[in-house]
N, C-alpha and C positions, 0 to 999 in steps of 0.2 A: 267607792264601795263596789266590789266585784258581785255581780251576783244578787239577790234577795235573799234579805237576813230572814224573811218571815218562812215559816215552816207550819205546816200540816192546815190547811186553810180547811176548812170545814164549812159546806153550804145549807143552811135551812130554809124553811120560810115562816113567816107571823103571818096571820090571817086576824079579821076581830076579832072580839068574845063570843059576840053573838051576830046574828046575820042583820046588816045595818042596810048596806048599797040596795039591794031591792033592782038590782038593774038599771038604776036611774043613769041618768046621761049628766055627765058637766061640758057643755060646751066649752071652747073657747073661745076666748076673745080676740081681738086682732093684736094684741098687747101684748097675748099668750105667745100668739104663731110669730111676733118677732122675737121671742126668745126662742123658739123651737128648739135650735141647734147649739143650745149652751143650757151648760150643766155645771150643777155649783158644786163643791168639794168644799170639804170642811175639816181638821182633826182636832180635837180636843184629847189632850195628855193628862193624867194624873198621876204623880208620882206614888200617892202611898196609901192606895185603897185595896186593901188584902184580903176583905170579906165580899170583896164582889163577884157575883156569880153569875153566867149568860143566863141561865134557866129567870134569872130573878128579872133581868132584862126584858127576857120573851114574855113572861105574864104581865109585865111594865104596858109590852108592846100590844095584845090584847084589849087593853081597856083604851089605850093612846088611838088605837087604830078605829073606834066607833067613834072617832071624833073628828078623825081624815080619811072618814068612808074611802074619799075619791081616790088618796095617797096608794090606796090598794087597789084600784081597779087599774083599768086596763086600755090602752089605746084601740080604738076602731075608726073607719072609715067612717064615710057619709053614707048611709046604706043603698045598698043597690049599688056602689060606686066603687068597683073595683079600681080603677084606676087610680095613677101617683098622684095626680091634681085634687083627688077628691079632698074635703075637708075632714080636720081629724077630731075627735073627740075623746073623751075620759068615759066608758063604761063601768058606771062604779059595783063593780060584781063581787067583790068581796073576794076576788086572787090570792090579795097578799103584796107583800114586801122582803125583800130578803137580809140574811142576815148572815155575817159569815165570822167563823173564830180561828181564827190565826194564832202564832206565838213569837213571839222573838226571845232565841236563847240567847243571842250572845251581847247582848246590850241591854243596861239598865235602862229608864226613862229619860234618868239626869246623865249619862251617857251621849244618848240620839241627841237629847237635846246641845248637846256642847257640837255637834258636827254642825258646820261650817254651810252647807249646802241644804237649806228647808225646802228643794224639789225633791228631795229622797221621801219626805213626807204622803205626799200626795201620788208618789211611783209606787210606796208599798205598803201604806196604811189606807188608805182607801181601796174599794175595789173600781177597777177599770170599767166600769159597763158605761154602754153609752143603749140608747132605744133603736131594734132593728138588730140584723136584717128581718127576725120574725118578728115585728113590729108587734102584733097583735098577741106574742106571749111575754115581752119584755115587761118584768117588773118598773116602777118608778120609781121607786128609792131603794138602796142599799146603805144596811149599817152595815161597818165592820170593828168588832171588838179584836184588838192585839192584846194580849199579854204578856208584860215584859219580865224577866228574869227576877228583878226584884219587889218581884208584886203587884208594881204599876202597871197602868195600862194605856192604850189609845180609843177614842174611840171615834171613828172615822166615816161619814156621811155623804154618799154620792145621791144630788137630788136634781130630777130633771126639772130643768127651770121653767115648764111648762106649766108645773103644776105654782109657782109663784118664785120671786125674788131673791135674793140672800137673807134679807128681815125674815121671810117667812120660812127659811129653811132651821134660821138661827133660833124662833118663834116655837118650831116643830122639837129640835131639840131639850130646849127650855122648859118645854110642857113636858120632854121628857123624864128630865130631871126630877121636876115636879111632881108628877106621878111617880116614881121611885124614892124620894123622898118622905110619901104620906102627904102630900099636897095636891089635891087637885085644880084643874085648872076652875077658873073663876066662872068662866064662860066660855060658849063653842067658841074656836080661834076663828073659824071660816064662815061666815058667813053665809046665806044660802046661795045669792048670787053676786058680782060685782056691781056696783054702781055705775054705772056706763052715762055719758054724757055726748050730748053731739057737738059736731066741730065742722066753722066753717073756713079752714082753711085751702088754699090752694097752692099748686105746683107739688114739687117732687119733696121727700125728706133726704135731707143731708145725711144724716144721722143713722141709717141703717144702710144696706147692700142689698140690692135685688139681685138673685143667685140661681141658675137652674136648678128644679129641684131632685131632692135627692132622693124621692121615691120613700120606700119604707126603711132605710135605714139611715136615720138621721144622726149623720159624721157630717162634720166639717173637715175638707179637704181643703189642708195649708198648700202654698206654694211654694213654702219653704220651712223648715226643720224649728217650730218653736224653743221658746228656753222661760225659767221661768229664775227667779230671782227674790228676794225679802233685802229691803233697806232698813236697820234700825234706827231711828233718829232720837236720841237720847235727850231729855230735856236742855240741855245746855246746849245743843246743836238747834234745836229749834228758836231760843232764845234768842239764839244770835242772828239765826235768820231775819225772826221779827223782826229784830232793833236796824237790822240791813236793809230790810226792803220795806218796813211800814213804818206811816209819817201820820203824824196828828189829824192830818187830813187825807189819810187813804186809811184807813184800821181794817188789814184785811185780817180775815181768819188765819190760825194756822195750814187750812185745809188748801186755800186759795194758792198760797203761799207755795206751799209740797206742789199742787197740782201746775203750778209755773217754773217752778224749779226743774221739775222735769219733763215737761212741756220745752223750757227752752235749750236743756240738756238733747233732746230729740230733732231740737229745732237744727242743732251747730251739727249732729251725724247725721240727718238725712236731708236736710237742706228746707228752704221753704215749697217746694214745688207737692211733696208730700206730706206736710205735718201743718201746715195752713189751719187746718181746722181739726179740731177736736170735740169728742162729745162730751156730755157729762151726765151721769144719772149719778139723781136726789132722789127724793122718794118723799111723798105728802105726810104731814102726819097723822099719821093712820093709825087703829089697831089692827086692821085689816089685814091679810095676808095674802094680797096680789099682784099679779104684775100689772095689775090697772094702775097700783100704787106709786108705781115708779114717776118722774117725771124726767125725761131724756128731753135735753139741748142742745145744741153747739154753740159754740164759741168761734168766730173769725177774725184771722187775722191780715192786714195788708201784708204787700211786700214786703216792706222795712222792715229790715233786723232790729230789735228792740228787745230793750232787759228784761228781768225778773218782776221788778213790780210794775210796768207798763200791761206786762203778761198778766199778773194777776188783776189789775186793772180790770183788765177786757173779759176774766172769769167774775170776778163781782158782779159787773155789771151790764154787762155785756152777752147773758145767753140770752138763746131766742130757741123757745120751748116748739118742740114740735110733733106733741102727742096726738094732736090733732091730723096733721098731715100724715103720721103715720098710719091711725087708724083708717082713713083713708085709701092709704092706697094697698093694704091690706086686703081690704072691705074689696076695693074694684078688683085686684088681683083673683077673686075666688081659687084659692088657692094653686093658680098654673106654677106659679113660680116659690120659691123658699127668699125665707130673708135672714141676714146676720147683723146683729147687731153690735155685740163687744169684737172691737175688733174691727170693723169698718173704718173707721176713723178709729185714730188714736184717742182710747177712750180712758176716763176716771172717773171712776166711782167709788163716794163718799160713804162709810158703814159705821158713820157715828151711830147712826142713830139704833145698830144693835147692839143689844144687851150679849156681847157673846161670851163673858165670865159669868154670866147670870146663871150658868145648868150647875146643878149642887146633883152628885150623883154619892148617895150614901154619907153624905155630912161631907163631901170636899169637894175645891170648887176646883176647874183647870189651872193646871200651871204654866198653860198656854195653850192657844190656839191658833191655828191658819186656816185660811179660806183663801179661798182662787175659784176660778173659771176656770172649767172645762173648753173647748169649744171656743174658742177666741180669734178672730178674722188676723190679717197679717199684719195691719197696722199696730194691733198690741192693746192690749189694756192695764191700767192701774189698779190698784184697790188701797185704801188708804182709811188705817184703822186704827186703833186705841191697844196699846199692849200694857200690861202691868209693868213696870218696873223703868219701861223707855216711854218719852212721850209719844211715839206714833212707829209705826210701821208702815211702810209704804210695798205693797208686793206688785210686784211685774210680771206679766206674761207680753215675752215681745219673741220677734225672730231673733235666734243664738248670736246672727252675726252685726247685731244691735247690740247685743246686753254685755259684752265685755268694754263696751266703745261706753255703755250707758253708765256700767262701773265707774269710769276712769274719769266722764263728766262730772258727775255725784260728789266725788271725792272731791275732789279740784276744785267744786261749788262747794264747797261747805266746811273746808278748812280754815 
């Protein structure tokens, strides 16, 4: 595709209804600051919603916005602390959030959707922003509504993942719906504060990267030229996996299963010296909407080259949680340094547990969706989800001169 199909993008901003933040401050956590540098993208498609209208959205956004006071303030330092080390915070001042309207003429819904390549998605139905270099004026989320030629539209979510998870960005949207529907939500999504627990662990964590920091404009700088990629895996391909790799006495999930599969796809291109370990973020079950919520592990493997279900084996049973040593070395860190976490290790992460067909906007539900990370280390990450019509979707962010080699594994594994 030559070029960006989308035409005349238009910027506004939603602020509440009425004035909620008060100035108050949301700290973060140490849970927070290892997502700092990763940002969740999302688009939701509807093919045939023709009385939708932005204005009807922005009063949507209004009432949705006294309920994620913080969603609208604003990043500050530690006061008095000018300096890059200093610790950051959510100023919840009632800024706002932005919103942008796009159009695409020259493709239907059910057009996009037949092309081949789902990075086009996220290249031009989302907006690009990331927080920084003015730190202290960058909004934390962006919607963006596309409108497509035959009435349908996109609607496309960049959310800094500081302020919580994929649940909780998925959570944000949901409530959206909700609220545009004549539905309000049940109860406040956010809590006042996180529940925070102590941990006596020690040594270092696997599972994230200690990084110099990046001062006030929080990018993550690859080494080399990302790529991003969707696996459909159609229930009959999954099937066949199970019955291939689980036994009366191993019954792994299908999630185990995907996340071995291409775990040991990664294992035969880059050998064992860098794919030895992997992470995995779960997430408690929660109603909560935090990154406290997460629960990040790895997984280690010996030397020995070994199968598919040995792999998944070692995913079953085999993490070793380490929320606690992160917190930790967060905590000692006071903020000199930045951390990454997707992407450190060759990471997967599990989004059963979102509801992300659940947003009903005007009586219809998506005819799809994708979610990815922003902001993903060089090792690469997974994500591995629920599609209507295919058993699972498995989506990749890896380096370019990975993901055609990860193709031709994939294939070859699963014929």
């Amino acid at each position: 595709m030559e070029g960006s199909p989308v035409t005349s993008a238009r910027l506004s901003s939603v602020v509440p209804a009425s004035v909620v933040g008060e100035n108050k401050l949301r700290l973060f956590t140490p849970m927070d600051l290892a997502m700092k540098l990763h940002y969740v993208r999302a688009v939701y498609f509807f093919k045939g919603i023709r009385d939708f209208t932005v204005a009807e959205l922005k009063n949507t956004m209004f009432t949705l916005l006294q309920s994620y006071h913080h969603v609208s303030g604003r990043i500050r330092m530690s006061d008095n602390d000018p300096s890059a080390s200093a610790i950051p915070y959510i100023r919840c001042n009632d800024s706002g959030m932005r919103i942008v309207e796009a159009n695409v003429e020259e493709f239907t819904v059910e057009k996009w959707l037949d092309l081949d390549d789902r990075s086009i998605d996220h290249r031009f139905l989302v907006y690009d922003h990331v927080l920084g270099p003015d730190l202290t004026f960058s909004p934390l989320v962006f919607i963006q509504i596309t409108q497509f030629k035959c009435g349908g539209l996109s609607i496309g979510l960049s959310w800094a993942h500081v302020l919580g998870d994929l649940f909780s960005a998925a959570t944000f949207m949901k409530t959206l719906g909700q609220l545009m529907s004549g539905h309000g939500p049940t109860k406040l999504v956010y809590p006042e504060t996180p529940e925070l627990t102590s941990h006596a662990h020690n040594g270092e964590a696997i599972s994230i990267e200690k990084i110099e920091s990046v001062g006030q404009y929080w990018l993550l700088t690859n080494k080399c030229k990302m790529g991003r990629y969707i696996f459909n895996f159609s229930l009959n391909q999954i099937d066949r996996l199970m019955a291939k790799y689980t036994t009366r006495d191993q019954p792994f999930s299908e999630v185990d299963i995907l996340y071995a599969l291409i775990w040991k796809a990664l294992l035969n291109i880059r050998g064992k010296t860098n794919t030895n370990v992997i992470t995995i973020c779960d997430r408690k079950k929660s109603s909560t909407c935090w990154n406290d919520d997460l629960v990040i592990s790895i997984v280690e493997k010996n030397d020995e080259m070994i199968g598919i279900s040995e792999l998944a084996a070692l995913i079953a049973g085999e993490k070793r949680e380490e929320n606690g040593v992160i917190k930790r070395m967060i905590e000692e860190d006071k903020g000199s340094s930045d951390f990454i976490t997707y992407g450190a290790n060759l990471t997967f992460v599990n989004l059963d547990m979102i509801d992300m067909y659940e947003i009903e906007i005007k009586g219809g539900k998506p005819n799809f969706v994708n979610y990815t990370i922003h902001g993903v280390g060089d090792k690469g990450v997974v994500l591995v989800y629920p599609k209507q019509n295919f058993a699972r979707i498995v989506s990749v962010v890896m380096p370019e001169e990975d993901l055609a080699k990860l193709k031709e594994e994939v294939t070859n594994m699963t014929m």
